[in-house]
C-alpha positions as YAML, in Angstrom:
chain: A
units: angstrom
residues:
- id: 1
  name: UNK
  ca: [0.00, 0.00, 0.00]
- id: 2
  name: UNK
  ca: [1.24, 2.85, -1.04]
- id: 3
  name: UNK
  ca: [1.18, 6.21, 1.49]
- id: 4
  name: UNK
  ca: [0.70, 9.91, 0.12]
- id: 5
  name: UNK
  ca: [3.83, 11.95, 0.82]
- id: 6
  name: UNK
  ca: [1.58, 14.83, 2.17]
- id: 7
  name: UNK
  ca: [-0.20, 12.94, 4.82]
- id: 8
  name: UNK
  ca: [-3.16, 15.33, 4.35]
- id: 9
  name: UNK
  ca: [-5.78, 12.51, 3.95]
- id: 10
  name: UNK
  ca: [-4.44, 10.24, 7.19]
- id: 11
  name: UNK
  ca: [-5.00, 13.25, 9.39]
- id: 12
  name: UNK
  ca: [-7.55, 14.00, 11.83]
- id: 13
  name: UNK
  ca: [-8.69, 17.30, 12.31]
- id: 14
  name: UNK
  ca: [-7.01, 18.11, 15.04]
- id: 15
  name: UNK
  ca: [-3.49, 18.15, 12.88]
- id: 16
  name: UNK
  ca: [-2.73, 14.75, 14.17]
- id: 17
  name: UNK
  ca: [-2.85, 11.36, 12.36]
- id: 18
  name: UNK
  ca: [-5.49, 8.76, 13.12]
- id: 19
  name: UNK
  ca: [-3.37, 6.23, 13.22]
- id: 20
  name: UNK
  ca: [-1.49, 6.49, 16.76]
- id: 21
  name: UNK
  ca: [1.64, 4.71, 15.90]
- id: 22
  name: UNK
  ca: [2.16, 7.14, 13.04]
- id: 23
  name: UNK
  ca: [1.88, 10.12, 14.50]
- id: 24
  name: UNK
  ca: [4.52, 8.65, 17.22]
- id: 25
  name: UNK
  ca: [6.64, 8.08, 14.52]
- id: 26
  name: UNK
  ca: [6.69, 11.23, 13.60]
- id: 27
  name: UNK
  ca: [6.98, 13.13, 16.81]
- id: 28
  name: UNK
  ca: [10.00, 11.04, 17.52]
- id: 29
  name: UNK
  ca: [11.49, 12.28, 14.36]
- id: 30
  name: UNK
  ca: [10.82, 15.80, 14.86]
- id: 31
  name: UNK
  ca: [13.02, 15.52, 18.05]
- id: 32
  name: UNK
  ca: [15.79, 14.91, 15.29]
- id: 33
  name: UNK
  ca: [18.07, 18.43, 15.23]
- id: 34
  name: UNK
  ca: [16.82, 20.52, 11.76]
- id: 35
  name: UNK
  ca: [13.52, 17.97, 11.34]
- id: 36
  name: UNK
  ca: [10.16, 19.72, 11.73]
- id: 37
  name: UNK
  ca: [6.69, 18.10, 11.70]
- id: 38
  name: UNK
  ca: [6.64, 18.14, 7.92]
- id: 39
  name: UNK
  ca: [9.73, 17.07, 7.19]
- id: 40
  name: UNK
  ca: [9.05, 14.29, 9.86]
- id: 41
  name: UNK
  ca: [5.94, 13.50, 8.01]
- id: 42
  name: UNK
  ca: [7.58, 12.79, 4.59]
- id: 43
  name: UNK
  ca: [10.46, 10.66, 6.21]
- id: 44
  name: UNK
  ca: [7.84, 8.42, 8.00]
- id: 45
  name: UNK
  ca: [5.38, 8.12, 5.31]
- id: 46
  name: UNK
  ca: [8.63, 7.14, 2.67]
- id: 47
  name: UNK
  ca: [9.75, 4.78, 5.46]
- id: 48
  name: UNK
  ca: [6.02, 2.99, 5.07]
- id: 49
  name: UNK
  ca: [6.40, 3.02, 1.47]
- id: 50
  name: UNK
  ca: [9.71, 1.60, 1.72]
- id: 51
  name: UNK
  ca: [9.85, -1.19, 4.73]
- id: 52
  name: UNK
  ca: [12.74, -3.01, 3.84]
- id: 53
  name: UNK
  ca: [14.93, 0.73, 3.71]
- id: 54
  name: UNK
  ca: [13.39, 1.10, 6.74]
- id: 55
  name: UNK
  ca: [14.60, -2.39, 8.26]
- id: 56
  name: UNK
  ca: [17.77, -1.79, 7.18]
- id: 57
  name: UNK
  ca: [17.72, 1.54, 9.21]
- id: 58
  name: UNK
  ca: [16.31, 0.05, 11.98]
- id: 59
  name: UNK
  ca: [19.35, -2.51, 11.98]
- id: 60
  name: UNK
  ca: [21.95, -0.25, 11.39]
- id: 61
  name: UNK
  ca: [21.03, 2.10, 14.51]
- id: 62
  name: UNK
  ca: [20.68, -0.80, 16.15]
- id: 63
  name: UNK
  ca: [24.40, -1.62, 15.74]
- id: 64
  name: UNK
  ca: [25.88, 1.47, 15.91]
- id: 65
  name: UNK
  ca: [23.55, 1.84, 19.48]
- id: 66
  name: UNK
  ca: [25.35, -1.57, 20.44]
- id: 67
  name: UNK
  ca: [29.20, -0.89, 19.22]
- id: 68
  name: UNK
  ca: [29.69, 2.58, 19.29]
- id: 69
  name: UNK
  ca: [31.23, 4.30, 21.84]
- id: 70
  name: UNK
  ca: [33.73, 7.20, 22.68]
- id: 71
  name: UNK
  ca: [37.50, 7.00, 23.52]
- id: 72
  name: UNK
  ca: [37.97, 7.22, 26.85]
- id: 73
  name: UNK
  ca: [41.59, 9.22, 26.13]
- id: 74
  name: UNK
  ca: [40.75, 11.47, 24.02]
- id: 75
  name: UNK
  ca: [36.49, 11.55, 23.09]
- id: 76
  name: UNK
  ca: [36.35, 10.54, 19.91]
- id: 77
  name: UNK
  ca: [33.74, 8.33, 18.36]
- id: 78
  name: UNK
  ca: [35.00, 4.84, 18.00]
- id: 79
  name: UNK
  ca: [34.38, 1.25, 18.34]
- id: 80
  name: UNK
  ca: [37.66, -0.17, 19.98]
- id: 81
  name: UNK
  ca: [38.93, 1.81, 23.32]
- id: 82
  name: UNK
  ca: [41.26, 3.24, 22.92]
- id: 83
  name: UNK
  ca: [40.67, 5.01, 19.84]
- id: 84
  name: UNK
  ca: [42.61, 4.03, 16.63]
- id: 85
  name: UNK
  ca: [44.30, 7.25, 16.97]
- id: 86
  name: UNK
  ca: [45.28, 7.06, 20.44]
- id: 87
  name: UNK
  ca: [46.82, 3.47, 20.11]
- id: 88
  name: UNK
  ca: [49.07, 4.07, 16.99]
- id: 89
  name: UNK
  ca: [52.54, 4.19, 17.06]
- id: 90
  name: UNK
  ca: [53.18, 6.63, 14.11]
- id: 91
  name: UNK
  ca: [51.04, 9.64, 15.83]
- id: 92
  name: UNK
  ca: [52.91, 12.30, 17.97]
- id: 93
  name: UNK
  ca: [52.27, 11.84, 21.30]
- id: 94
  name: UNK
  ca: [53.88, 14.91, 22.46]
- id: 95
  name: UNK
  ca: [51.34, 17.04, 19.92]
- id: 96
  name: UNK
  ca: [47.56, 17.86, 21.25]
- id: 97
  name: UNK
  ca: [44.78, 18.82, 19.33]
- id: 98
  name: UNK
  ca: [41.89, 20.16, 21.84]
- id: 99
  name: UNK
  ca: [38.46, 20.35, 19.95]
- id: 100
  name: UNK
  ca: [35.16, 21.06, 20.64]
- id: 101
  name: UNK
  ca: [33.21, 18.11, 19.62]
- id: 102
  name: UNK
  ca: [33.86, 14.39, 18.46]
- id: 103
  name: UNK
  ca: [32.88, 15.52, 14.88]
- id: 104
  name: UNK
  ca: [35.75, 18.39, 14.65]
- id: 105
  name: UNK
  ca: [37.92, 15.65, 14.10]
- id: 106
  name: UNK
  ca: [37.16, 14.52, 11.06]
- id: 107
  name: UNK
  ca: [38.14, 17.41, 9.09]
- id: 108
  name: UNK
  ca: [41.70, 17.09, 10.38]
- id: 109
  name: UNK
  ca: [41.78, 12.91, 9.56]
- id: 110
  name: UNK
  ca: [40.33, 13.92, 6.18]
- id: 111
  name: UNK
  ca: [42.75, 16.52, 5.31]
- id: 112
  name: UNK
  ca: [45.66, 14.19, 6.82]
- id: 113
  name: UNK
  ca: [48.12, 16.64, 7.67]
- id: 114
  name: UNK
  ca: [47.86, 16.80, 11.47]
- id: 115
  name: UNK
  ca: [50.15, 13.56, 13.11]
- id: 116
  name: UNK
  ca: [49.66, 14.59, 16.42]
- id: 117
  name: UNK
  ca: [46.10, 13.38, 19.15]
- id: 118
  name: UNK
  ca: [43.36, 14.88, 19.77]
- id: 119
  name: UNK
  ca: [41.47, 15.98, 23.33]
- id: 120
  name: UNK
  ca: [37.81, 16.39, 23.22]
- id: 121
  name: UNK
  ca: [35.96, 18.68, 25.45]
- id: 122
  name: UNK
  ca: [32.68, 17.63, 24.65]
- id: 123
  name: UNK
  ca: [31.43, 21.05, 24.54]
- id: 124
  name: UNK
  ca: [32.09, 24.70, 24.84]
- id: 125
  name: UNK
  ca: [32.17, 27.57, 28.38]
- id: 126
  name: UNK
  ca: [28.79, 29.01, 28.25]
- id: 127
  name: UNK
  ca: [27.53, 30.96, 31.84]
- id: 128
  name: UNK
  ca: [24.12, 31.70, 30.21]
- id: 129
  name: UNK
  ca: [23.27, 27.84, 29.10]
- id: 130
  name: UNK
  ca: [24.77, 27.02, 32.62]
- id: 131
  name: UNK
  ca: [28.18, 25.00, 30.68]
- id: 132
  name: UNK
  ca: [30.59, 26.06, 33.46]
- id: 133
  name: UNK
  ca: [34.39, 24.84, 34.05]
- id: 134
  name: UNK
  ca: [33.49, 22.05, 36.35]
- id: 135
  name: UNK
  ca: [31.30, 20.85, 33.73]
- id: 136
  name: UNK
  ca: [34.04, 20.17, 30.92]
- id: 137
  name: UNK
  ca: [36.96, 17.57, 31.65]
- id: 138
  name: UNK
  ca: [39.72, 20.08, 32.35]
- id: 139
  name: UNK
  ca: [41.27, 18.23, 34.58]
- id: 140
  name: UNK
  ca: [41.39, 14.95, 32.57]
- id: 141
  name: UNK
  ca: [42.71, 17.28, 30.09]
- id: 142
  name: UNK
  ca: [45.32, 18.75, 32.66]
- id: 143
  name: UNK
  ca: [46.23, 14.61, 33.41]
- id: 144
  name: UNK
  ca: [46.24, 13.54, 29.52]
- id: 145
  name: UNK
  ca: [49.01, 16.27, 29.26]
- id: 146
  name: UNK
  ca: [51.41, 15.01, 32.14]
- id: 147
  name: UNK
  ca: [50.60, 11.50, 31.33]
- id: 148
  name: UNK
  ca: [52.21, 11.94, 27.62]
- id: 149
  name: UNK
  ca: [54.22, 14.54, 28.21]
- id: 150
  name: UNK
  ca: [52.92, 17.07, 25.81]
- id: 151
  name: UNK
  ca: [54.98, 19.86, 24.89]
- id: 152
  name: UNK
  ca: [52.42, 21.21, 22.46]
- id: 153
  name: UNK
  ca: [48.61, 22.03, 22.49]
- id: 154
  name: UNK
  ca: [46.75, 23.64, 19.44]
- id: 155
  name: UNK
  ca: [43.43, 24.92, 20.22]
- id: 156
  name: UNK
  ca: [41.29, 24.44, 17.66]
- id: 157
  name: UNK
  ca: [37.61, 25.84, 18.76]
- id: 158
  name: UNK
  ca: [35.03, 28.31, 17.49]
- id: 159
  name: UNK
  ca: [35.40, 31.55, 16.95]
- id: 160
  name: UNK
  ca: [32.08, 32.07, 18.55]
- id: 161
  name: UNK
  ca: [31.91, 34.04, 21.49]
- id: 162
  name: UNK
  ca: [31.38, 30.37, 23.49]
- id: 163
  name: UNK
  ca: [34.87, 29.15, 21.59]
- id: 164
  name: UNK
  ca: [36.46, 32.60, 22.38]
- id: 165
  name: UNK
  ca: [35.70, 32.06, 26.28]
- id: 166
  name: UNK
  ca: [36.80, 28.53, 26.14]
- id: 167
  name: UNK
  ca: [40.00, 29.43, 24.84]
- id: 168
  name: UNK
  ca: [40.83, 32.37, 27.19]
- id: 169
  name: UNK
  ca: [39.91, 29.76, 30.04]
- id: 170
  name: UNK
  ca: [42.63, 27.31, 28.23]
- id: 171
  name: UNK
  ca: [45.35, 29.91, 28.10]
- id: 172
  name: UNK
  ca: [45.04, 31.04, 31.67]
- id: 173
  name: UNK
  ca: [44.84, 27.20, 33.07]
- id: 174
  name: UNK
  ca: [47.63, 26.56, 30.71]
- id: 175
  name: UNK
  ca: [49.80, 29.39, 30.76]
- id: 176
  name: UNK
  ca: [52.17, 28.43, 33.76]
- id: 177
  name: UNK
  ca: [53.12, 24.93, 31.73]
- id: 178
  name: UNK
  ca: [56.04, 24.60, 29.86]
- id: 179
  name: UNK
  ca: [54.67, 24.15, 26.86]
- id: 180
  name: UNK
  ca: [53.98, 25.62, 23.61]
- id: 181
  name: UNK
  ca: [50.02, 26.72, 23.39]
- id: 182
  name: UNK
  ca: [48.55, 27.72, 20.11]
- id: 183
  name: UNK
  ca: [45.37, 28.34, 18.31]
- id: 184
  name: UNK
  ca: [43.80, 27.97, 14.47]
- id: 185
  name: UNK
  ca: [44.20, 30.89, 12.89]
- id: 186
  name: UNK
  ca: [41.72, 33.01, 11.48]
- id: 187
  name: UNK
  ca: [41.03, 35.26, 8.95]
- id: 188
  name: UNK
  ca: [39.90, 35.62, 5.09]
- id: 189
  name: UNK
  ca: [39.82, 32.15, 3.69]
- id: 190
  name: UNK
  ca: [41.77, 30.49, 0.63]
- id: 191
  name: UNK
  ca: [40.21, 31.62, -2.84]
- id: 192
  name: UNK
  ca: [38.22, 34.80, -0.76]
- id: 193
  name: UNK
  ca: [37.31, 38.15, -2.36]
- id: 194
  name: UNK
  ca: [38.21, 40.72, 0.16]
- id: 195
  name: UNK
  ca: [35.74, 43.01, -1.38]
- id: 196
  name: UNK
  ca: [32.93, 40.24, -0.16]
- id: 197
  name: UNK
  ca: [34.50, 39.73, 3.33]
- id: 198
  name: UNK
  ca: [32.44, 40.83, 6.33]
- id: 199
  name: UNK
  ca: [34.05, 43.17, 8.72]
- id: 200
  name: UNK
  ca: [34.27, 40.50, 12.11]
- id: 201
  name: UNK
  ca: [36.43, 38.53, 9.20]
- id: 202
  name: UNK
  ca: [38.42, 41.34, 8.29]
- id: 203
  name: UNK
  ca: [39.05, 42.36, 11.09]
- id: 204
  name: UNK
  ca: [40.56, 39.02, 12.68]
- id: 205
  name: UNK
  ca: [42.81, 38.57, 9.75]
- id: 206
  name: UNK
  ca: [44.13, 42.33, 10.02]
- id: 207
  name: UNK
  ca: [44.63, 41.31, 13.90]
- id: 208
  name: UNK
  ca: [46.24, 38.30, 12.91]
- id: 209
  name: UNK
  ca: [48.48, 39.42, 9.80]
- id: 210
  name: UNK
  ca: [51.91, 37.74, 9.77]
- id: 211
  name: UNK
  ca: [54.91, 39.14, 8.16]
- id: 212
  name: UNK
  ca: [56.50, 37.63, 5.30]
...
């Protein structure tokens, strides 16, 4: 049986379907980040049309649910703890990466440039959404860099006003090691027109020119 994509015709008139287990379907969905209630609607009605896609889903959550976990190093998403990353021998120890979230990894891996490890915060300071230092793992962080002796941490956060505060926090905590502590740069990227660059941009990179 085949399911309309609008959903207009399965709907009571309240807004809500008549069938119960629908309509849970779809307000599970629309807890997804970016999904609302239409967009819900058209995923659930295509997984109807579509059971053995949606079998295959099911599965598939289902096994990532059962095997995936994070590193308990460094935070990154992984399967075998350690991570990949943290175990090999051909990565720089010494070298720290600290990121924001699991997923600002995988530009670096992608671009395969970076040798060094990664630390993951699992978030960002923020006073107004109540993300205070004692929530973040600081102090793991503070006993990952003793443990392997790191003589070098890049910071590579936001430049939101969240990353901003996160990083000052990092540089005062940090400041009394002997080590070297540096950040991403920022600025007008590859390929930009500087005639299209908004000022916050221009600005950084004028703050941040280097000589040459």
């Amino acid at each position: 049986m085949a399911y309309d994509p609008g959903g207009g015709g399965a709907q009571a008139p309240g807004g809500e379907f008549q069938s119960p287990a629908l309509e849970q379907l779809v307000r599970r969905l629309q807890q997804l980040p970016g999904l609302g209630r239409k967009s819900a609607t058209r995923i659930a009605l295509h997984f109807l049309n579509d059971r053995e896609g949606a079998g295959d889903l099911t599965e598939a959550v289902a096994h990532a649910l059962a095997n995936v976990t994070q590193c308990t190093r460094c935070g990154a998403i992984t399967e075998a703890d350690p991570c990949a990353i943290c175990t090999s021998a051909t990565r720089e120890a010494t070298v720290l990466c600290v990121v924001a979230s699991p997923v600002d990894i995988l530009p670096f891996e992608k671009a395969a440039f970076f040798r060094g490890r990664y630390f993951v915060l699992g978030g960002l300071l923020s006073p107004l959404d109540g993300v205070r230092a004692a929530d973040l793992p600081f102090e793991r962080l503070m006993s990952r860099i003793d443990e392997d002796g790191v003589s070098e941490v890049i910071l590579a956060l936001d430049t939101s006003v969240e990353g901003e505060t996160t990083a000052l926090y990092l540089q005062r905590i940090l400041g009394e090691r002997d080590l070297q502590l540096s950040r991403l740069a920022t600025g007008i990227p590859v390929g930009g027109a500087l005639a299209y660059t908004d000022e916050a941009t221009l600005q950084q990179a004028f703050q941040h020119r280097t000589g040459f």
